[in-house]
N, C-alpha and C positions, 0 to 999 in steps of 0.2 A: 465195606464199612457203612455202616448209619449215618445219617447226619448227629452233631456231638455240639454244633456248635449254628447261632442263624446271626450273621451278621444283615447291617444295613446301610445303604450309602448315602451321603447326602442329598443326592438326588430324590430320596420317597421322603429325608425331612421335611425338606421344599414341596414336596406334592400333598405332603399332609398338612400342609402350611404351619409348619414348626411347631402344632399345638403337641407338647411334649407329655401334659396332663389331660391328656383326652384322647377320645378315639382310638383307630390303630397303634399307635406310638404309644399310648398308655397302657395297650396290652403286655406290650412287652415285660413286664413285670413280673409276669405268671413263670417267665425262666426268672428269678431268683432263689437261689437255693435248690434249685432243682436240677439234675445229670446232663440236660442240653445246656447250654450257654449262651447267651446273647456275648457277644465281641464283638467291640468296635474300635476302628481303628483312631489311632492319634491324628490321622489327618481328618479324618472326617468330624471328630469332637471338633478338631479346628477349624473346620471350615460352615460347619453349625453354628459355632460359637461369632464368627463371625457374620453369620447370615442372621441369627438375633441380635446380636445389635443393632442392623442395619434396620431389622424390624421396628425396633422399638422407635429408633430416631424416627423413622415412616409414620408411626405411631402418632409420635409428639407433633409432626409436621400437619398429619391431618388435625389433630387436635388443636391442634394452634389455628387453622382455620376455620374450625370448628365455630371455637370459644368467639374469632373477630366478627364472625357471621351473627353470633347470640349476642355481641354488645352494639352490633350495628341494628338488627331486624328484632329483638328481644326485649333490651335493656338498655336500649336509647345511646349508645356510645359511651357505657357504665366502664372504667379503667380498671378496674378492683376485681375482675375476673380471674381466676390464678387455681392451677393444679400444682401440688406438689410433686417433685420430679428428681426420678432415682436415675442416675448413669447409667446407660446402654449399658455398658461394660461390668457394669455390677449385675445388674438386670437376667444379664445370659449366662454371665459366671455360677450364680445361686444358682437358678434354672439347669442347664447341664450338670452340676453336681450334683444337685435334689436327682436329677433322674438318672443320673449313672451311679447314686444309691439307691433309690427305688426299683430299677431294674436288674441289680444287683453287675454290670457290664463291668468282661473284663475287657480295660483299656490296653491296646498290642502298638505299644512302640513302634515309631517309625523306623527303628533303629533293627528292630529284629530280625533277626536273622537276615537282612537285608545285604548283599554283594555290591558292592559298588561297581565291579567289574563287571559284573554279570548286568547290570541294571544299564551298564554304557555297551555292552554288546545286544542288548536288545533294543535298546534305543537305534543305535549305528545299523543295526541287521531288517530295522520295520518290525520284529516281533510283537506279539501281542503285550501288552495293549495297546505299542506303539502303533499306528497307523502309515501306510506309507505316505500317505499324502495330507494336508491340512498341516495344524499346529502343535506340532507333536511335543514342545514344550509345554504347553498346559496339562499333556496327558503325564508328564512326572509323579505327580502328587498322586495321580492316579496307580501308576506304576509301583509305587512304595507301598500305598496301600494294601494292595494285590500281594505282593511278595513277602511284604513282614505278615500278613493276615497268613498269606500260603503258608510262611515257614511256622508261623503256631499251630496250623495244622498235621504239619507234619511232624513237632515236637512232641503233640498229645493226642497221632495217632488216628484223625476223626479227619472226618467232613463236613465243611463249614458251606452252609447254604446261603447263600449270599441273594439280599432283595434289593436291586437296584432297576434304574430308569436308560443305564449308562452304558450303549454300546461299546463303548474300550473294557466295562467289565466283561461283558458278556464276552467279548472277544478273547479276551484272557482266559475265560472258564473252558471255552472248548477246546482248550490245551493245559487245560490242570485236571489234576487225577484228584485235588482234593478243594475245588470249589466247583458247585455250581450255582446257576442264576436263576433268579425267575423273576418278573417283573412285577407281581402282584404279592403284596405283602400279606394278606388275609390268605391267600391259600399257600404261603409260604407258612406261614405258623400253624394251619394246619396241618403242617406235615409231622409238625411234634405232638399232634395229638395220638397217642398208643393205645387208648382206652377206644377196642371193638366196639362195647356197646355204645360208646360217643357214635361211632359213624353208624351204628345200627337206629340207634334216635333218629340222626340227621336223616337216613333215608324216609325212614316212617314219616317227618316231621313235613317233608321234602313232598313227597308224594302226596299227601296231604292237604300242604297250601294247596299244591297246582291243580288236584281234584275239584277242588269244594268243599271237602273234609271236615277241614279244619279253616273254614269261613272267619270264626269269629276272631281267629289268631290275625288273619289276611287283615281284617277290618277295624281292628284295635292296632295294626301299626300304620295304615293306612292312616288312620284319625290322628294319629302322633308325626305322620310326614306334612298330612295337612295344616296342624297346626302349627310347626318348625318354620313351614315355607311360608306363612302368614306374619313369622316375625320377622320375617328376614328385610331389611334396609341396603338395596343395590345401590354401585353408582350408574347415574344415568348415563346414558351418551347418546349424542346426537349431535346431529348438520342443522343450522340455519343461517338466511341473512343477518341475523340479527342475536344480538347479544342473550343467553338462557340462563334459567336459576332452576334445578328443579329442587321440588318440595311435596310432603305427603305421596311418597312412594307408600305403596301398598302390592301385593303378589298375591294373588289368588290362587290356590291349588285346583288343578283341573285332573288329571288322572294320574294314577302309578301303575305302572307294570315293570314286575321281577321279568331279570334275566335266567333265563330258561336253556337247559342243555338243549340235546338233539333229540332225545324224546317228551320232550315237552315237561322236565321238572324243573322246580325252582331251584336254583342252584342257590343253596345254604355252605357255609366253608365255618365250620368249628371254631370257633377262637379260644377257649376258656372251657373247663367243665368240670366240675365237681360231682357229689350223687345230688339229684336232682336239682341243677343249677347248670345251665348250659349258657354259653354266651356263641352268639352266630352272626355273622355277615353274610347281607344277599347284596346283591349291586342291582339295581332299578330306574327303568327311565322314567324322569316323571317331566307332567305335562303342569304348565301354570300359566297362568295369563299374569303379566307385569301391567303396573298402572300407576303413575305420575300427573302431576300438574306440573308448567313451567311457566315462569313467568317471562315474556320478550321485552327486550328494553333494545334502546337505541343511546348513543352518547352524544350531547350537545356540545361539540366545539364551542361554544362561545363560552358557557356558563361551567363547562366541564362535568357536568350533571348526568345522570344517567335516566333517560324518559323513559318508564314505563308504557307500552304498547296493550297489555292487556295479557290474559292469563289463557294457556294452551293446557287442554288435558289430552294426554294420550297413551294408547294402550299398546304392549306388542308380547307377541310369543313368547312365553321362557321354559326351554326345552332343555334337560341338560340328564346326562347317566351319573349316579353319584353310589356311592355305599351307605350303605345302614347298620349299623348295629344295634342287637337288640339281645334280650335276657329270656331265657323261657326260664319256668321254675314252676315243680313238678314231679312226681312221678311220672319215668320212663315209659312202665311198662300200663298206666292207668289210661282213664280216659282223654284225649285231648282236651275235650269240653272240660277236661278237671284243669289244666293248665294257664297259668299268668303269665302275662307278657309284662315285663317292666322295663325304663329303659332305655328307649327307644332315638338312637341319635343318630341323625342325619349327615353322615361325615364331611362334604363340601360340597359349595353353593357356588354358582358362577359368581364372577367380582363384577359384573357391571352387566344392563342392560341397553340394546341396541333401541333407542325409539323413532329412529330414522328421520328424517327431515321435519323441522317443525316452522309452522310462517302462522301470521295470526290469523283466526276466524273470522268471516268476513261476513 
């Protein structure tokens, strides 16, 4: 049997950091209306659903320190500072609907075809996805998952490709005839790509970047990584004696280099394709130099005041492998040189940089 159907687990929501409307998690779309299926299960809406809310509160919290930081250092201790503000709970309700219409996803009951008995003899027995050892109560949710997902499978006959992060799934899958796993969600949906001449492109396209070939292709997403990682605002982190603020973060882009098979080509993975409109993910490590000022303060016990020390600037590494997506658009079979790139996003960014111990200049 084919794959009929690509589920996803909570676990790749949270690594695509819930952006539902972008990125990978926005591809998903391209199964609407179409013979494969995106399915997702009832626990997993449910426990996204819960992990946007959580988000948004996170949201409002940095915001909210935000906004005290611009009425203190900004706006003079201004009170009238104020965002308008929707409920968590509304928030992620709209958002998961919008995209399980968008993506056209059928939702599979927890309920389905699920055994109670069967579900407390794999649990009592250590079966998959139960584990023998650890907290084999949290893997439930898990377990129902797997089973009411299996039993759709085996209602409608197909094989559901399942992309998670989640060893109890994978442990499940090497004992079911109709799920398997893979951990990377970009080359998991390219496996619904059917269209030969897509992977005949890709190779062309492939072989290409990693020649020299196709130079200009390399250096017009190059120029769109570097500009991405110039906009980019980390949190700082660092060790001192003394109390820090950092401020005017800036990133500098320093190099990109794609990840490359075993004979040295860029591994490109199809996302999307029409006649001449292709959408592709490569994964790249790229090189930046991070760079802050902070300012060191010390607190006066008497006055309860906080003394400024004087202002640290410092710089450090920022190394990190991320994915890219990008558009060519074009004839296939034409020049390269004739090809557009549009597009071009840079799917996640580390959440903080380390700038190691900071003490004033002396």
């Amino acid at each position: 049997m084919e794959y009929g159907a690509i589920t996803v687990d909570t676990s790749i929501f949270d690594q695509k950091g819930l952006l539902l409307e972008s990125g990978l998690l926005n591809a998903l779309v391209q199964f609407n209306n179409k013979p494969a299926k995106l399915v997702l299960s009832e626990i997993v809406i449910r426990e996204v659903n819960a992990h946007l809310v959580k988000k948004v509160n996170d949201v409002y919290a940095q915001l909210d320190k935000s906004l005290n930081n611009a009425k203190k250092h900004i706006f003079g201790n201004v009170q009238d500072i104020s965002v308008d503000r929707v409920d968590g709970k509304v928030v992620a309700k709209e958002r998961l609907e919008s995209y399980v219409n968008n993506t056209g996803a059928v939702v599979i009951s927890a309920s389905n075809g699920v055994d109670l008995n069967h579900l407390i003899k794999l649990y009592f027995n250590n079966e998959p996805p139960f584990a023998e050892a650890g907290k084999k109560k949290s893997e439930f949710p898990d377990a129902i998952a797997l089973l009411s997902l299996e039993s759709w499978a085996i209602e409608n006959k197909t094989r559901i490709l399942a992309v998670t992060t989640d060893k109890d799934w994978a442990y499940f899958a090497e004992n079911s005839d109709y799920i398997d796993v893979l951990e990377d969600l970009a080359q998991a949906i390219s496996k619904f790509e059917p269209n030969e001449k897509t992977f005949d492109f890709t190779k062309r396209l492939s072989l290409a970047m990693s020649s020299g070939e196709a130079q200009d292709i390399v250096e017009l997403i190059t120029d769109r990584v570097s500009a991405a990682v110039s906009e980019q605002y980390l949190y700082a982190e660092a060790e001192s004696a003394f109390y820090w603020d950092s401020h005017d973060f800036q990133a500098e882009f320093e190099d990109i280099e794609f990840i490359t098979d075993d004979e040295g080509s860029i591994l490109l993975n199809p996302i999307q394709s029409q006649e001449s409109h292709v959408v592709f993910e490569v994964k790249a490590n790229i090189a930046a130099t991070a760079m802050s000022s902070f300012t060191l303060s010390v607190h006066d016990s008497i006055d309860g005041d906080s003394v400024k020390l004087g202002e640290v600037f410092s710089e450090s590494a920022l190394n990190f492998e991320t994915g890219i997506l990008f558009t060519i658009n074009g004839s296939w079979d034409g020049e390269l040189s004739d090809l557009d790139v549009d597009d071009v996003e840079v799917l996640s960014f580390p959440k903080s940089v380390d700038f190691g111990y900071l003490e004033p200049d002396v």
